[in-house]
Chimera marker file (.cmm) of the C-alpha trace (Angstrom):
<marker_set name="trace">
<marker id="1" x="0.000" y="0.000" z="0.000" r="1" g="1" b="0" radius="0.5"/>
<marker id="2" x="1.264" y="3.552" z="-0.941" r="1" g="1" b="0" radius="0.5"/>
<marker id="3" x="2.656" y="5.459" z="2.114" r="1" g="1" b="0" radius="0.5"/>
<marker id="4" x="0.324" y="8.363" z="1.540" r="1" g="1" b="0" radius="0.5"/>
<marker id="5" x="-3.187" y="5.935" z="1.577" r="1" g="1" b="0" radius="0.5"/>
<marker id="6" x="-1.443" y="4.236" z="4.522" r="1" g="1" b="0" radius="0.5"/>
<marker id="7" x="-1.502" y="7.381" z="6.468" r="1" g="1" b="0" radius="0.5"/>
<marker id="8" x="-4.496" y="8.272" z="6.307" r="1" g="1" b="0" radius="0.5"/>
<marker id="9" x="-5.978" y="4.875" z="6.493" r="1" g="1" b="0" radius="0.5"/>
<marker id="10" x="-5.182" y="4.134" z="10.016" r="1" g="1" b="0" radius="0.5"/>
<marker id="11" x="-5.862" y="7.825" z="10.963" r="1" g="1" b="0" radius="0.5"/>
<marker id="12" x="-2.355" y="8.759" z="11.122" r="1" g="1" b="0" radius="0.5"/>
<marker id="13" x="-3.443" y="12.319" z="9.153" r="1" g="1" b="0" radius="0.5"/>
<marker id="14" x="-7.400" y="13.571" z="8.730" r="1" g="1" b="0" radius="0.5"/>
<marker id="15" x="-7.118" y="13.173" z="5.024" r="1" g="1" b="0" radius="0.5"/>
<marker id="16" x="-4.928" y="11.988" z="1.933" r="1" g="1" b="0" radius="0.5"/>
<marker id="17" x="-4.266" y="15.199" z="0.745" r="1" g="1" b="0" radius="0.5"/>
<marker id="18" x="-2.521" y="16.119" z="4.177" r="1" g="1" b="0" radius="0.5"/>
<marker id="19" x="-0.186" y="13.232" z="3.376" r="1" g="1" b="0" radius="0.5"/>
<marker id="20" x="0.840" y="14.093" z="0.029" r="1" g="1" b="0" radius="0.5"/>
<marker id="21" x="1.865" y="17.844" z="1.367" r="1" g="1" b="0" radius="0.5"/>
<marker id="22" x="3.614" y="16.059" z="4.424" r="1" g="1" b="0" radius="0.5"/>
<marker id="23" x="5.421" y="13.633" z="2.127" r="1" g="1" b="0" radius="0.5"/>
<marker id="24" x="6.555" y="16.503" z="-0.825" r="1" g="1" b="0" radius="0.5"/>
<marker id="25" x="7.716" y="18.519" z="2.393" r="1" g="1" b="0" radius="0.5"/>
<marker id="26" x="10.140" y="15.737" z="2.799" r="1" g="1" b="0" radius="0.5"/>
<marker id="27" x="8.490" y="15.614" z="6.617" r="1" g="1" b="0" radius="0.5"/>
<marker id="28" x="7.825" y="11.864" z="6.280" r="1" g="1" b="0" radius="0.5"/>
<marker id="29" x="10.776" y="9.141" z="6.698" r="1" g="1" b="0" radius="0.5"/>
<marker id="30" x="10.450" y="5.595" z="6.190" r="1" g="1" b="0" radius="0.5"/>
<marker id="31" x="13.046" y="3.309" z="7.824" r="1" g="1" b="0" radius="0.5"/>
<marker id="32" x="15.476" y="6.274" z="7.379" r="1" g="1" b="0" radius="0.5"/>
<marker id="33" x="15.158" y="7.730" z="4.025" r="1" g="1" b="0" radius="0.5"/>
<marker id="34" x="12.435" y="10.415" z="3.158" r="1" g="1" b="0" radius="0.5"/>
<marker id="35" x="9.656" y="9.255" z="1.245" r="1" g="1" b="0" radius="0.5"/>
<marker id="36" x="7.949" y="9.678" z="-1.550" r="1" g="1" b="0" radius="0.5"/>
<marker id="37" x="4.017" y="9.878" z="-1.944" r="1" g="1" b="0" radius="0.5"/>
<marker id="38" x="4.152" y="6.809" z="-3.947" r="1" g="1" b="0" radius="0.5"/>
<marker id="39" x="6.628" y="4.224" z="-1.658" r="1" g="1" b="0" radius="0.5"/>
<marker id="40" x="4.968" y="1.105" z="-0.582" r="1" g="1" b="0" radius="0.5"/>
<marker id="41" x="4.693" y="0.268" z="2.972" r="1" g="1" b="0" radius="0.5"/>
<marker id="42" x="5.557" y="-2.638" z="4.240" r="1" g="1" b="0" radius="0.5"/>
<marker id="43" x="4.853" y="-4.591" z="7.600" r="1" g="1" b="0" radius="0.5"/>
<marker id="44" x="7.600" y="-4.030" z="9.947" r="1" g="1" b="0" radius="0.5"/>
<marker id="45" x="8.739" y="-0.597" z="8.640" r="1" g="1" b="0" radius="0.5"/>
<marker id="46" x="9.642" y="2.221" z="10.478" r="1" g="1" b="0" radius="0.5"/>
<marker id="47" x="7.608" y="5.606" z="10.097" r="1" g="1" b="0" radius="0.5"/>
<marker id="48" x="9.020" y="8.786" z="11.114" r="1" g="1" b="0" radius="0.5"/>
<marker id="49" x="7.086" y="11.668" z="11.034" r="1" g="1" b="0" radius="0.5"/>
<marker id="50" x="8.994" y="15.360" z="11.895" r="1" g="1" b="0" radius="0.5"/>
<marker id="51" x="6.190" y="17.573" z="13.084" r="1" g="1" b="0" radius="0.5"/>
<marker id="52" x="7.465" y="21.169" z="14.423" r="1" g="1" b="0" radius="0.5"/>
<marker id="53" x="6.712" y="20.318" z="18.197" r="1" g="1" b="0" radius="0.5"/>
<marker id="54" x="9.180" y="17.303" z="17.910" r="1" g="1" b="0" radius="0.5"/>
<marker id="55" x="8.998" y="14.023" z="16.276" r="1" g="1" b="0" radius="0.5"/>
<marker id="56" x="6.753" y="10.929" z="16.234" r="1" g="1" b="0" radius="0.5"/>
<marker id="57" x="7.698" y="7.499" z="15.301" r="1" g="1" b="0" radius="0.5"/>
<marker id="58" x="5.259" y="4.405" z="14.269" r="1" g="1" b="0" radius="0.5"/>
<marker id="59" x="5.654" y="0.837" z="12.976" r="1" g="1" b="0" radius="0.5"/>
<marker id="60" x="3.355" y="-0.822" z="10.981" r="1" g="1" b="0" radius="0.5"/>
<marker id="61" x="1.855" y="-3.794" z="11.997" r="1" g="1" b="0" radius="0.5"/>
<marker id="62" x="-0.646" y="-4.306" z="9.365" r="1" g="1" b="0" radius="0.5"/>
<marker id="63" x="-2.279" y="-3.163" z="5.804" r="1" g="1" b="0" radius="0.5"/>
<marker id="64" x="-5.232" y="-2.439" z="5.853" r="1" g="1" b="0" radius="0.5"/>
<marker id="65" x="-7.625" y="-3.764" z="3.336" r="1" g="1" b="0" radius="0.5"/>
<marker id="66" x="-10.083" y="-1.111" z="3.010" r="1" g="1" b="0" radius="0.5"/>
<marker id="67" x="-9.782" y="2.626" z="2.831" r="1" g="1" b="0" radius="0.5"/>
<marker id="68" x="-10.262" y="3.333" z="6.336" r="1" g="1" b="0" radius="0.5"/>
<marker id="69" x="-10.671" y="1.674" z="10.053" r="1" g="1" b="0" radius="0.5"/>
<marker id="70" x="-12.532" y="2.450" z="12.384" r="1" g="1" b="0" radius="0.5"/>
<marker id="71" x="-10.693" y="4.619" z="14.576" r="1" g="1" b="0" radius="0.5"/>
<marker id="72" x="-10.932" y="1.989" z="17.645" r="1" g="1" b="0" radius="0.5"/>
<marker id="73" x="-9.151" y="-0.568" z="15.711" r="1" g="1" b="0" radius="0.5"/>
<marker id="74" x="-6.076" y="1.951" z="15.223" r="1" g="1" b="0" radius="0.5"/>
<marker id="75" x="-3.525" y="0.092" z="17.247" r="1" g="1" b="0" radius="0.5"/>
<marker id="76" x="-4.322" y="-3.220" z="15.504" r="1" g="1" b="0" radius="0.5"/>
<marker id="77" x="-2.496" y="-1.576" z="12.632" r="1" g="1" b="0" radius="0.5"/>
<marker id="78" x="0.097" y="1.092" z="13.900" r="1" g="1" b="0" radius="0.5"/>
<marker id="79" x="2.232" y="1.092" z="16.786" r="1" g="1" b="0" radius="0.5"/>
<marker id="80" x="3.161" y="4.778" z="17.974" r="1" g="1" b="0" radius="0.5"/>
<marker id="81" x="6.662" y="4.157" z="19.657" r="1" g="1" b="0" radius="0.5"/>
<link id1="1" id2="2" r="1" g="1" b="0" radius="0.2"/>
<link id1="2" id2="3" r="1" g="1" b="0" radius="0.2"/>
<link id1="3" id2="4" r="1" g="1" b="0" radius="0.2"/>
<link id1="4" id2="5" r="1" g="1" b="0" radius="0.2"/>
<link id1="5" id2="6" r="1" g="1" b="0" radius="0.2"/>
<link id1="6" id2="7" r="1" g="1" b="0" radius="0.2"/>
<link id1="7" id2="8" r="1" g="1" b="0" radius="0.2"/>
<link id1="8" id2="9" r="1" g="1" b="0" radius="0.2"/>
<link id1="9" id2="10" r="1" g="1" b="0" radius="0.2"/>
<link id1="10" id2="11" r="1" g="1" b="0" radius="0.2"/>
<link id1="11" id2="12" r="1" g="1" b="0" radius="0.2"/>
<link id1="12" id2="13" r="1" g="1" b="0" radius="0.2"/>
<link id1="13" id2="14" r="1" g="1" b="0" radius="0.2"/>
<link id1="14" id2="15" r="1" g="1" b="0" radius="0.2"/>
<link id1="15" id2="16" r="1" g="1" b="0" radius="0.2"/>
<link id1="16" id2="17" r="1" g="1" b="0" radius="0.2"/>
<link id1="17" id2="18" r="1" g="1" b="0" radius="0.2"/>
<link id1="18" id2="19" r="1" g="1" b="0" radius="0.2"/>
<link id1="19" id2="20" r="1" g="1" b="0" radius="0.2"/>
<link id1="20" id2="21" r="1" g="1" b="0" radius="0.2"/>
<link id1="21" id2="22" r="1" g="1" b="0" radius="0.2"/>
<link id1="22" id2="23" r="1" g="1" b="0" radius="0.2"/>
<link id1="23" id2="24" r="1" g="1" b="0" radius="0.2"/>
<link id1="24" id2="25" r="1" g="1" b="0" radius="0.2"/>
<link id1="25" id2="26" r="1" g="1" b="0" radius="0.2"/>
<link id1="26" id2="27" r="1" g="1" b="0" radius="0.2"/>
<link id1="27" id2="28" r="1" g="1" b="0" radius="0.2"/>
<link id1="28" id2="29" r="1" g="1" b="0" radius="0.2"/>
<link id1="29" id2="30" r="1" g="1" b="0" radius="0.2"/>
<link id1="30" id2="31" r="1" g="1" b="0" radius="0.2"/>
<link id1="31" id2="32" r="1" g="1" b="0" radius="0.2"/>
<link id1="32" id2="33" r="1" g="1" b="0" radius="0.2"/>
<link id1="33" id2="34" r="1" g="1" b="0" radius="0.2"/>
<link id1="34" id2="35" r="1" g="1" b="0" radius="0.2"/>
<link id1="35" id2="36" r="1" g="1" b="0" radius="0.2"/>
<link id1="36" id2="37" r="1" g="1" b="0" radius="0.2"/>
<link id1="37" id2="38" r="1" g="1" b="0" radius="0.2"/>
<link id1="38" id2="39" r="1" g="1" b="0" radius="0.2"/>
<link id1="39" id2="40" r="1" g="1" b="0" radius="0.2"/>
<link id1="40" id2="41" r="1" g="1" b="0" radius="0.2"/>
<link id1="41" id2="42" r="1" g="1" b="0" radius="0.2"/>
<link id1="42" id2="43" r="1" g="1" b="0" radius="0.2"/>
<link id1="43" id2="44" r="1" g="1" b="0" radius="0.2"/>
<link id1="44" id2="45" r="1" g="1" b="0" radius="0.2"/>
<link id1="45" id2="46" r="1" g="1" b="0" radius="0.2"/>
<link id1="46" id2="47" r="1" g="1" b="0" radius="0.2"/>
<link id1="47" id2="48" r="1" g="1" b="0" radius="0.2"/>
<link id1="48" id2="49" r="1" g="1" b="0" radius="0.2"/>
<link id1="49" id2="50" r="1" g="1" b="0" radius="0.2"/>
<link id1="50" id2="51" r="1" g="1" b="0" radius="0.2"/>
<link id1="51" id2="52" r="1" g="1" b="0" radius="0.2"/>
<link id1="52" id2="53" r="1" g="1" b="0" radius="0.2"/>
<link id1="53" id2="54" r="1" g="1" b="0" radius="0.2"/>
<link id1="54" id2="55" r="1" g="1" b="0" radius="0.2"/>
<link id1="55" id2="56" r="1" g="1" b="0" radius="0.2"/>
<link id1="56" id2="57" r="1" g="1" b="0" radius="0.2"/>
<link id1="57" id2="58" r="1" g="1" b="0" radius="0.2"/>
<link id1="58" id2="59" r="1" g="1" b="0" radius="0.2"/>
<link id1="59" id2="60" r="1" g="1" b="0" radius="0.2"/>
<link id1="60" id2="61" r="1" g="1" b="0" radius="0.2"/>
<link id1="61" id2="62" r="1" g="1" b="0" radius="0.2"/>
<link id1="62" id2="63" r="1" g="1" b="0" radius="0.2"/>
<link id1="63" id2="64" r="1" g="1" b="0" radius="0.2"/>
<link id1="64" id2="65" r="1" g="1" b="0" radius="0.2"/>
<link id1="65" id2="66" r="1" g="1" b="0" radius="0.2"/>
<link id1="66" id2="67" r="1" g="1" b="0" radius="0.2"/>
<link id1="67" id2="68" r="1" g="1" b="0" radius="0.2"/>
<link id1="68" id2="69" r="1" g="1" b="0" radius="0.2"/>
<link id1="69" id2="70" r="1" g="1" b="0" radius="0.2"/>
<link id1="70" id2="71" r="1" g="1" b="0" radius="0.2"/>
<link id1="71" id2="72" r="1" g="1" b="0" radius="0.2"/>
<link id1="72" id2="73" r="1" g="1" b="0" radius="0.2"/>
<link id1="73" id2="74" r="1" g="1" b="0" radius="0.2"/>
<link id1="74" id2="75" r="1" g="1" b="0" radius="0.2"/>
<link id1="75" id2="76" r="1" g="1" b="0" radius="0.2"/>
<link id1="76" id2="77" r="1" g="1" b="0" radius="0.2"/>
<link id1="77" id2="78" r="1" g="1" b="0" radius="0.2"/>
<link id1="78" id2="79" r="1" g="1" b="0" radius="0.2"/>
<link id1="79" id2="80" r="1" g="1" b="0" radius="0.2"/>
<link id1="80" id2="81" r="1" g="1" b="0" radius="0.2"/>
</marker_set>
């Protein structure tokens, strides 16, 4: 799954579009490297996101299959660490 659907997916950002600007910012790491809107996630990678307030690092433990969970099943697919 694309990094950018991933996001907001599993309500990581409100909406896609949020995701692309985060990811063309160059705001959005992935195991290390900055990523680009259309990198695959994988299970097991490493999510880095550089907000202005400080970092915040995930891992994913899942893909989803649909567009979007519900919000209570969140941690079933990301891990905030």
């Amino acid at each position: 799954m694309r990094v950018d659907k991933w996001l907001s997916a599993v309500n990581v950002v409100k909406r896609r579009t949020i995701a692309t600007d985060m990811l063309k910012s160059g705001v959005v790491q992935i195991n290390g490297i900055k990523a680009k809107a259309s990198k695959d996630v994988k299970i097991g990678d490493k999510v880095t996101i550089a907000y202005l307030k400080g970092a915040k690092h995930y891992e994913v433990l899942q893909i989803p299959t649909t567009k979007t969970i519900p919000k209570s099943q969140k941690e079933d697919y990301v891990k905030e660490l």
